[in-house]
Structure formats: C-alpha cells, structure tokens
C-alpha atoms as one frame of an Amber mdcrd trajectory, in Angstrom:
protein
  -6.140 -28.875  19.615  -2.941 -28.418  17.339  -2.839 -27.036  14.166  -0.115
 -28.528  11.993   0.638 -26.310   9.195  -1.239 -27.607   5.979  -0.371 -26.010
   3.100   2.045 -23.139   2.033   0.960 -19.527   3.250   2.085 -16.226   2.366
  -0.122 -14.787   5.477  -0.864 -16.811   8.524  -4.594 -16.412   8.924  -5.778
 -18.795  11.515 -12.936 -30.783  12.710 -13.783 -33.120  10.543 -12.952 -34.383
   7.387 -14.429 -36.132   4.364 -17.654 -35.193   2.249 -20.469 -33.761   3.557
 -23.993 -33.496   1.559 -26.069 -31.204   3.351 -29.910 -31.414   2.733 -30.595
 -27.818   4.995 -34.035 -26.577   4.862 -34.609 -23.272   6.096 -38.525 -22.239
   5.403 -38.500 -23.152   1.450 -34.284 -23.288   0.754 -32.674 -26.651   0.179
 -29.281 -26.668   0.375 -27.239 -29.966  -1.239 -24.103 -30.594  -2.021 -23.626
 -31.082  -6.069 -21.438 -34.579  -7.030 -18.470 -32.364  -8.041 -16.632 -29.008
  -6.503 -17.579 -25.813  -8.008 -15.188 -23.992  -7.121 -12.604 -24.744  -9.818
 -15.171 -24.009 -12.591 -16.473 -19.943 -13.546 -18.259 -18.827 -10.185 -22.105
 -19.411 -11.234 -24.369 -16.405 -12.347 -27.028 -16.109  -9.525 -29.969 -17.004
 -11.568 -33.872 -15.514 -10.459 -36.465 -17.908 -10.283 -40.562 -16.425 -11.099
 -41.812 -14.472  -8.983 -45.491 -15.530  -8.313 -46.050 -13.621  -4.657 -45.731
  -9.893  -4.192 -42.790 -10.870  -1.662 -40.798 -13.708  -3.863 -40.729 -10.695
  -6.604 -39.011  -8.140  -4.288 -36.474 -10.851  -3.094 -36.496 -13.385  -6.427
 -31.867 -14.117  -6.624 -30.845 -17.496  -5.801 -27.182 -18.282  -4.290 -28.483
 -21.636  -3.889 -26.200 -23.572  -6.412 -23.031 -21.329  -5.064 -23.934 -22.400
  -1.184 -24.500 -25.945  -2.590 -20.810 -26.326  -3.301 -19.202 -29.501  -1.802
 -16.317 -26.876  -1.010 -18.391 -25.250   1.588 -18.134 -28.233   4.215 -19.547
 -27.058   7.777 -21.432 -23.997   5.573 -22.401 -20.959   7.955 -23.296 -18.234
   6.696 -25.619 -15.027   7.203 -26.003 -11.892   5.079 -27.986  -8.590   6.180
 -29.605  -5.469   4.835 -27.827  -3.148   7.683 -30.422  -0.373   6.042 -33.498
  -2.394   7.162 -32.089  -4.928   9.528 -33.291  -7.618   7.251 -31.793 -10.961
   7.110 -31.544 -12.061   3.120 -29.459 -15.636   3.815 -29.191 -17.085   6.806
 -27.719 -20.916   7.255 -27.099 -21.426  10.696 -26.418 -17.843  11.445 -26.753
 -17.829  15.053 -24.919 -21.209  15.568 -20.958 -20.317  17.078 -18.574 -21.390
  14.492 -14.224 -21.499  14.665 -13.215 -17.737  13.765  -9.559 -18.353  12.001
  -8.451 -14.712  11.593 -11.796 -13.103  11.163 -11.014 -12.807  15.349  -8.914
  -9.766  14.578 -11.940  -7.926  13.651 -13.183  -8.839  16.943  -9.578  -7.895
  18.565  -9.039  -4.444  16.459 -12.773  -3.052  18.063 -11.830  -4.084  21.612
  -8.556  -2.307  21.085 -10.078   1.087  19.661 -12.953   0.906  22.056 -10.828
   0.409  25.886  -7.312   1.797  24.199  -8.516   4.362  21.189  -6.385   5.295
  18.236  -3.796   7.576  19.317  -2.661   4.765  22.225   1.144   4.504  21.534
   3.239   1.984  23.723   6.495   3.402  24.934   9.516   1.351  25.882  12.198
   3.056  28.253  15.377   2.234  29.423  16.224   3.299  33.173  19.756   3.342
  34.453  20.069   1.711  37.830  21.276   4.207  40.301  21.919   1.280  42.972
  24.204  -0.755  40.243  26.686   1.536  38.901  27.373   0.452  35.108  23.576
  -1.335  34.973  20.963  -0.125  32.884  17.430  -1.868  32.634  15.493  -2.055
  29.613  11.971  -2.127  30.206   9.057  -3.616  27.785   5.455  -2.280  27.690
   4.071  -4.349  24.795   5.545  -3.007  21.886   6.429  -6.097  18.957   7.200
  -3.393  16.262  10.120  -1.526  17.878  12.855  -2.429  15.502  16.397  -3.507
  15.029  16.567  -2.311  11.796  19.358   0.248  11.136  18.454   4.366  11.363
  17.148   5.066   7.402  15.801   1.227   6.698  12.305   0.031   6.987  10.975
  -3.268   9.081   7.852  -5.161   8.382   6.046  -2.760  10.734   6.551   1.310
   8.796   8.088   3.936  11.184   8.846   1.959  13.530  10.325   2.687  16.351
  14.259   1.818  16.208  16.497   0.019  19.164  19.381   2.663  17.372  17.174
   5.554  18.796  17.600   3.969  22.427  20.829   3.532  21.722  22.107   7.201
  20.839  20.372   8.532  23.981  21.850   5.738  26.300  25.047   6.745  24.913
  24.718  10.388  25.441  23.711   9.830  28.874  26.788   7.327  29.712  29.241
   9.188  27.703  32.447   7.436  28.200  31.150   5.246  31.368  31.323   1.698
  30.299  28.091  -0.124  30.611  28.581  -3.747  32.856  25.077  -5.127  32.804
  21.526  -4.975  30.450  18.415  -6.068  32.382  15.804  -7.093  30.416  12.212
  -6.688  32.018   9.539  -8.261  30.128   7.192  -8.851  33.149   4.445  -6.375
  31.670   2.209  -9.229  30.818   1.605 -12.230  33.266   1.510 -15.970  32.587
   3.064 -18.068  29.772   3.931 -16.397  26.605   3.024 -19.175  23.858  -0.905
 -20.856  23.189  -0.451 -24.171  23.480  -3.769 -24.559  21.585  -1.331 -23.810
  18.630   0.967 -25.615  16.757   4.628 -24.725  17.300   5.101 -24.767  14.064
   3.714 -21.216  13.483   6.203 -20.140  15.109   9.106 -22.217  13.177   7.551
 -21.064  10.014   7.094 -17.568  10.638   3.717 -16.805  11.735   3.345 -15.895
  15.097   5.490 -15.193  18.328   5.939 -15.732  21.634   4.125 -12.941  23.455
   6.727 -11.287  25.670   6.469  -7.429  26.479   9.481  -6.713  25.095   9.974
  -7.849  21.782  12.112  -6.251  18.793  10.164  -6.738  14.883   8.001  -9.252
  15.903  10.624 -11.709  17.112  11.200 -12.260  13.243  14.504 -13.632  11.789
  14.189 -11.166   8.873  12.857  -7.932  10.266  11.871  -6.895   6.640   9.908
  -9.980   5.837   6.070 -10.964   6.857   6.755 -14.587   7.158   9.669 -15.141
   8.977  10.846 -17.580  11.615  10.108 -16.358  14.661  12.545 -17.649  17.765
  12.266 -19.402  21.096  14.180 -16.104  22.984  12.389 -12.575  22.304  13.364
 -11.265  24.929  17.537 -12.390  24.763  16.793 -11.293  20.516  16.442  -7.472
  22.273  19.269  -7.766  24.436  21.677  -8.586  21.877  20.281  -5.879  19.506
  20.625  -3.448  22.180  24.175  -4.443  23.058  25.030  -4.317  19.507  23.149
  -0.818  19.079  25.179   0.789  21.831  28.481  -0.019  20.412  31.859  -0.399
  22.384  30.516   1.237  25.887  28.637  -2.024  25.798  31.465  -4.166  24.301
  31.721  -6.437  27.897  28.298  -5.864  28.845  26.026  -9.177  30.121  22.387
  -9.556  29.226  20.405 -10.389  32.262  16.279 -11.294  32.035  14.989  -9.765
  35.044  12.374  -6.800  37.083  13.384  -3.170  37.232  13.933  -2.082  40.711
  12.461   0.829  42.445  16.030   3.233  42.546  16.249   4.359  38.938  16.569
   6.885  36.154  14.837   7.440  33.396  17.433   7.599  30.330  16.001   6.621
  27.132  12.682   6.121  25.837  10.572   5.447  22.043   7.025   4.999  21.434
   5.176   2.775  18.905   3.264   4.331  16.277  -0.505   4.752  17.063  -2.646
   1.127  17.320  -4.731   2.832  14.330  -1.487   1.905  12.175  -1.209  -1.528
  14.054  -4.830  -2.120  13.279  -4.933  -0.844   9.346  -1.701  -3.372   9.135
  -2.901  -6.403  11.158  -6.598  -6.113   8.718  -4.775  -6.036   5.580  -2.322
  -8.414   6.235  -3.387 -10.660   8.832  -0.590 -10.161  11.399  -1.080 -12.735
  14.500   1.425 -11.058  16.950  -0.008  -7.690  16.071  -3.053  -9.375  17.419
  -2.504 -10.870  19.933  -0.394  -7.923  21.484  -3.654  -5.921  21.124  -5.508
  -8.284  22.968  -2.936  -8.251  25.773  -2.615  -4.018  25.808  -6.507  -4.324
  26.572  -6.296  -6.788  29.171  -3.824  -4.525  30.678  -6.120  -1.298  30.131
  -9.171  -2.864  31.682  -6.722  -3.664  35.008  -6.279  -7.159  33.845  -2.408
  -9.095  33.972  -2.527  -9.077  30.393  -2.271 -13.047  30.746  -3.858 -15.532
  27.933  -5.864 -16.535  30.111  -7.504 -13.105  30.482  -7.817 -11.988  27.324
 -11.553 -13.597  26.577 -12.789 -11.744  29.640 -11.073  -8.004  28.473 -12.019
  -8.614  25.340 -15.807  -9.285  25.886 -15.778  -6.714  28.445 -14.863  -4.158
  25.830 -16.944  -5.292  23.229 -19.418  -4.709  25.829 -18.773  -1.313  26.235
 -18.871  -0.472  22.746 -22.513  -2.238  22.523 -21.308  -5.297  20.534 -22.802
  -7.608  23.293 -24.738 -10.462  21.667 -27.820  -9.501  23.307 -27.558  -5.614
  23.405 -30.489  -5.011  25.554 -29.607  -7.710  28.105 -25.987  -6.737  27.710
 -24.735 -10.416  27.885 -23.174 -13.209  25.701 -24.661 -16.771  25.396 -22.841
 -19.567  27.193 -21.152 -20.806  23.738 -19.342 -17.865  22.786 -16.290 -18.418
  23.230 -13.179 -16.135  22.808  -9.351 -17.421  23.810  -6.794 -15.320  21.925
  -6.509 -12.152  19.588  -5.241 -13.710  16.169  -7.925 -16.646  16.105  -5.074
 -19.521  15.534  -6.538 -20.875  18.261  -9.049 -22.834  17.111 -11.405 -22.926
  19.813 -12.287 -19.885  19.118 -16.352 -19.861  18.630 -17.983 -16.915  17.230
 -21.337 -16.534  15.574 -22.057 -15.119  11.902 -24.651 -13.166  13.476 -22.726
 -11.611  16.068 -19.875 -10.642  13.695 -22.506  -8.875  11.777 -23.539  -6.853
  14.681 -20.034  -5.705  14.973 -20.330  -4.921  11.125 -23.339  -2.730  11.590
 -20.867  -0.392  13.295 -18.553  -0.272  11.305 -20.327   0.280   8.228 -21.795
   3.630   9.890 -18.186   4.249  11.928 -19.452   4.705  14.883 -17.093   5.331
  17.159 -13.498   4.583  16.037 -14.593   1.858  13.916 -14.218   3.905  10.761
 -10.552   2.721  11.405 -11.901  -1.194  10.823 -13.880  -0.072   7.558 -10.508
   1.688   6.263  -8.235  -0.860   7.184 -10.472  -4.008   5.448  -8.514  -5.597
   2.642 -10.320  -4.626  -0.717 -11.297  -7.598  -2.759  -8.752  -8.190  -6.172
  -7.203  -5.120  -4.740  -5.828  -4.547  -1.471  -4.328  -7.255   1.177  -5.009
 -10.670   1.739  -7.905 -10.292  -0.824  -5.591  -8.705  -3.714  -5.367 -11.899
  -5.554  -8.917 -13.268  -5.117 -12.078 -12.232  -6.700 -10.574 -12.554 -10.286
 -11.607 -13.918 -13.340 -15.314 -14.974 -13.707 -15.689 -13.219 -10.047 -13.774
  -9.878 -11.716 -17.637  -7.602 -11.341 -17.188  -7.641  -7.488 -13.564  -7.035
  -7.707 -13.285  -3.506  -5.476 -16.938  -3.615  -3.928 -16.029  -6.398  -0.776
 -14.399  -4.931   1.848 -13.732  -8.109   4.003 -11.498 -10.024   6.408  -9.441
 -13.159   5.184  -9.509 -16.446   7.669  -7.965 -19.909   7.103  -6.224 -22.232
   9.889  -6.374 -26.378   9.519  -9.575 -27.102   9.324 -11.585 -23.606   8.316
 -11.736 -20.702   5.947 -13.638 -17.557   6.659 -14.346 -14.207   5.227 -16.283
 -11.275   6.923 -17.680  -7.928   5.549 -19.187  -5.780   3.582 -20.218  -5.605
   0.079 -21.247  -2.843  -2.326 -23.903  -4.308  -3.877 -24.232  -4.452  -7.724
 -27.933  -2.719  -7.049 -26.348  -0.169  -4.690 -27.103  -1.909  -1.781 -25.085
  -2.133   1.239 -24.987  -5.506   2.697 -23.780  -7.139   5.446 -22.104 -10.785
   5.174 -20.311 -13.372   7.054 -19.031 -16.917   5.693 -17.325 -19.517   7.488
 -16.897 -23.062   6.712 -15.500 -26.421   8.380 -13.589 -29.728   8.092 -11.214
 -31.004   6.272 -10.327 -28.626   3.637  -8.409 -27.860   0.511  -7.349 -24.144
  -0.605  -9.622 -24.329  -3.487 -12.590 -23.302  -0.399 -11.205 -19.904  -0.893
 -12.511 -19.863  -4.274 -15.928 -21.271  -3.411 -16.323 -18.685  -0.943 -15.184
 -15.944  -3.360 -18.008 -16.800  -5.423 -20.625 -16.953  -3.313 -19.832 -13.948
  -1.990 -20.231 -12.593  -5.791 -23.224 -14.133  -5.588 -24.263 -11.599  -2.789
 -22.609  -9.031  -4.407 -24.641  -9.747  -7.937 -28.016  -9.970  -5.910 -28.101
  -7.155  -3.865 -31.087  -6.799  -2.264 -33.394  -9.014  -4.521 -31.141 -12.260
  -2.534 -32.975 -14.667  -1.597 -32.933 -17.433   0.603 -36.418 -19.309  -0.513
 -35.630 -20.843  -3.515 -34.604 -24.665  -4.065 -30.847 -25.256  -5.867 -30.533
 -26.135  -9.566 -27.940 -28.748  -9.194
C-alpha cells in the first residue's frame, strides 16, 4: 500500500479511518471509547479502585480511562513484569499489528546478533590493471561515507570521507591522468526502492534508494536529517569522487558498472562500527540506516542482500539470538510478517508480545543488546522522545526508555519504563487508522499511566468515563 506523507515530520518514523468505540472485555476490563479525545487535556492520574480480594489489592491501578481514549483507534497494547514474567495489561497482545519504526528495534538485534558491534563496512577503490587510466570504485553497503570536506561533520559523526579516497588515489596516480570511474554498486541484488512506500519519502527527505554505494545517505544536504534524497546514488558518488580527486580527474567519465577480476587495490575507508549506526538509527529514527542493516545481514547470513530477502535473514537471526516467537519450538506463527528494516512499509506485522520478548533481552543485555538499551531515546530527554512526556506527563520524563513509530495510518512506542514504585516494566503500544498527531500524546500518557502504576497496574477494573 502507499503511504502519502500526512503531516510535517522532523524524523521519518514509519487502515482505516473514522471513530472507533471499542467495548473490549478482557476477564473484568472494559475498554470504551469516551465522547471526546483525551489527549489534548492533562494526561489522567491513574486512579485505584478498593481492593476487596487479596489479589485486586496487590494489583488495584487502573489505566482504564487513559486506554479508553478515542485517540487510541486500533488499541494494542501489552505491558510485563520482566522480573516475574507477569502480564499487568494486555489488549490484544498477541494479535500482529503494523510496526512503523518500532521495526528498527527488530532490525538493530538482527544486526548485532549475525554482524556484532565492531562490524565496519569498507569501501575500496581498485585501479584496473587491464584499462590503463580506469579506476573502479567499489560499494559494500556503506550510506554514511561522506562528501563532506576533510574537518566538517555529515549527518552521520566520523564518517568516513570520499576526500580520504581521494588523497590516496592521488598518491597512487601521481601525475597519470585518470580516463574512466566505474562505479560498482552490485553488492546487494534486486531493485533498490520498496514500492510498498510512497515516493514521496524519498522527495521529502526520508529514506533512500538502497544502492551499495551511496555517499551521506543520498541526502541533498549532507549535514541535515531530512533532506531530499535523489533518484541517482550511485552517479551522486561518482561526481563527488571526480570532484574529490581534483584535476587528474578533470576529463574523467563516470561509468555504473562490475569490477573485473585484473585489479589493484589503491584506496580504501571503513564505516564506523554498526554500534554507532545503531545508537544513531534508535535515537533518531534513520530509515536508510535501517534498511542498510537489514541488507548487511542478508548478506552475512549468505543471502543477495535483496528486499526480498531481508524477512527471511532477519527472522533467521532473531532466531539465533532466541527471539523466536515460540522459543522452545524455535518458530514464528504464520502472521508474522517482516518486509523491510525501517518499518515504512506498512505491511509490516509484528506482535506486542513478541516485541516484548525482544525487550526481556535487552533489559538484562544479554548479548550485545546492551547497545539497544543505550541507544533508546530517553523520554522529555533524548531523541525522538525529547519533546514528549512534558507537562502534566513531566513525573515520567527520564524513566521511558522507548522507540518512536508513526507512518499514515499508525503510531507506536516500545520499551521500558522505570517504574514510579521501582519496578521495571516492560511495554509495547501501537495503535491504528486514521490518525491525527495528537495520538502521540494519548500514548504518552498512557504510558505515564504505566509508569505511575508500577506494579500495582491493573488490567481488571471497569473505566470511569
């Protein structure tokens, strides 16, 4: 399906429509939408209803009204005690729902799991000893290295730089003109755009083509997030190059084509580590950062590093690392269903429950996830959550360490909360249709809500609305 761009972004972070009333009934908890949004009015004070079993008095804090929010269209939602594996809320927890960018949680473990955090990519350029004057740039998957100038910084810190290929080439030609630049960006297979997404993320500056060999993202403005991104990556890096190298290149042509087998190695730079990509991609939701992960992995696991087989490489790893949906059986049900790295696609289909299971690991850091718990924007601090949790929601302002998601038609967020009680806890919120940007602040305060109960939530008490 397409995804027309909506409404104004700073951060790219990605059906149905009209109002929904939900009467949900999950052992004693109604759910129903009230006549009028929340969400624009103070977040609601979880209130605790009397406690008249041993049971309702350990778990007694009500979220009800904050769920009940007409914002929260197509509500799913599930949050855990990781401690005791207990679920406190649960609304549909198990059903798959549309990820929007709470995929790159799902795209950052695959990475550190099949790649690990000290993976660098490294782009080289080869001169070709059967074409005197020829050299042949070659791409491995790298969308930070950087036409920025020696001494300025691009979107993507330390970067590697196209003027560091440049001063070796040049030391290596000395004063031997150069006649050709090949450009081979056949590291990954098949076609380089999701036509599950609206071109106009691209036009407006939130995702690229996927081409191994890419300079700043494909960006317009290498020093700005949102930035159109063009129909040419690969002819962008050509022309940097050519510009890089300086009068031995003067007459030089730019040719797209494969490295042959008759070469020399003459010039090479490597990315920073994927830990860096990762910590940047979390806090600011970077799609082509994504979605070049997903590809590396597909490539790692002896896939083309193709679209099309980036749901298999990416379930395989997250099989690997035990994230399967059923651990013991080691297998994912029939409606999970993963297409891309970003989650702009919007088929996507992922459950609350098994994005939980993933944050049961990284809560305790097992593995490499650590790097996923660091890298989580901070709520009213840090990211794409600096701005939210404010005002009436100000109490859980530094205690949600989460993951942002919006695209068309759903918003999302994903993590974990420090508990007002001390209490770790576990949470994932998605919701559906036909949305404004005001579901951001619904969400925002029933996450408070979680935050503010701790582990007295409960899910078995009827709304006061």
């Amino acid at each position: 399906s397409k995804s027309p761009i909506k409404h104004l972004k700073a951060i790219a972070i990605g059906a149905g429509s009209g109002l929904l009333i939900l009467v949900l009934i999950i052992g004693g908890f109604t759910l129903s939408a009230p006549a009028k949004p929340s969400a624009t009015t103070p977040s609601v004070t979880p209130t605790e209803t009397p406690a008249t079993t041993p049971t309702e008095d350990a778990r007694n804090c009500s979220v009800a009204d904050l769920a009940s929010d007409e914002l929260l269209q197509g509500l799913q939602a599930q949050v855990i005690n990781p401690a005791t594996n207990e679920v406190l809320f649960d609304y549909l927890g198990d059903s798959p729902v549309r990820t929007a960018s709470v995929m790159k949680l799902l795209t950052a473990a695959a990475a550190l799991q099949v790649l690990g955090p000290n993976f660098r990519v490294q782009t080289k350029v080869y001169a070709d000893l059967d074409v005197p004057g020829q050299i042949v740039i070659v791409g491995a998957g790298d969308p930070t290295l950087s036409r920025v100038r020696v001494g300025v910084q691009s979107v993507y810190k330390d970067a590697p730089k196209i003027a560091d290929l440049a001063v070796q080439i040049n030391a290596w030609a000395r004063a031997t003109p150069i006649t050709n630049i090949v450009l081979d960006s056949s590291y990954f297979a098949g076609p380089t755009w999701d036509e599950a997404v609206d071109d106009s993320e691209r036009t407006l500056g939130y995702q690229s083509h996927v081409t191994a060999l890419q300079v700043d993202g494909d960006r317009d403005d290498p020093t700005k997030a949102t930035s159109p991104r063009s129909a040419d990556p690969v002819n962008r890096v050509g022309v940097a190059l050519k510009k890089a190298i300086g009068p031995l290149a003067t007459n030089a042509t730019l040719t797209n084509g494969v490295a042959g087998t008759n070469l020399l190695e003459i010039a090479d730079v490597r990315s920073q580590p994927i830990s860096k990509w990762i910590t940047h991609m979390l806090q600011v939701s970077d799609n082509t950062e994504s979605e070049f992960l997903a590809r590396l992995v597909s490539k790692q696991l002896g896939f083309d590093g193709s679209l099309e087989s980036v749901g298999d490489a990416l379930k395989s790893a997250l099989t690997s690392a035990g994230i399967a949906y059923n651990t013991e059986a080691g297998s994912f049900p029939a409606d999970l269903v993963l297409l891309d790295g970003s989650g702009e696609n919007e088929n996507n289909l992922v459950s609350p429950a098994y994005v939980n299971t993933l944050f049961k690991k990284v809560l305790n850091r097992e593995g490499n996830f650590g790097i996923i718990y660091q890298g989580l924007p901070i709520a009213g601090e840090t990211g794409s959550l600096a701005s939210r949790f404010k005002g009436d929601n100000i109490d859980a302002a530094g205690h949600i360490f989460a993951k942002t998601g919006w695209t068309r038609t759903s918003y999302s967020l994903a993590g974990i909360i420090k508990a007002k009680d001390g209490t770790d806890l576990i949470f994932s919120i998605f919701t559906v249709g036909d949305l404004p940007d005001t579901t951001k602040q619904a969400i925002d305060n029933l996450a408070t809500g979680f935050y503010r109960c701790g582990d007295k939530l409960s899910s078995q008490t009827t709304p006061t609305n």
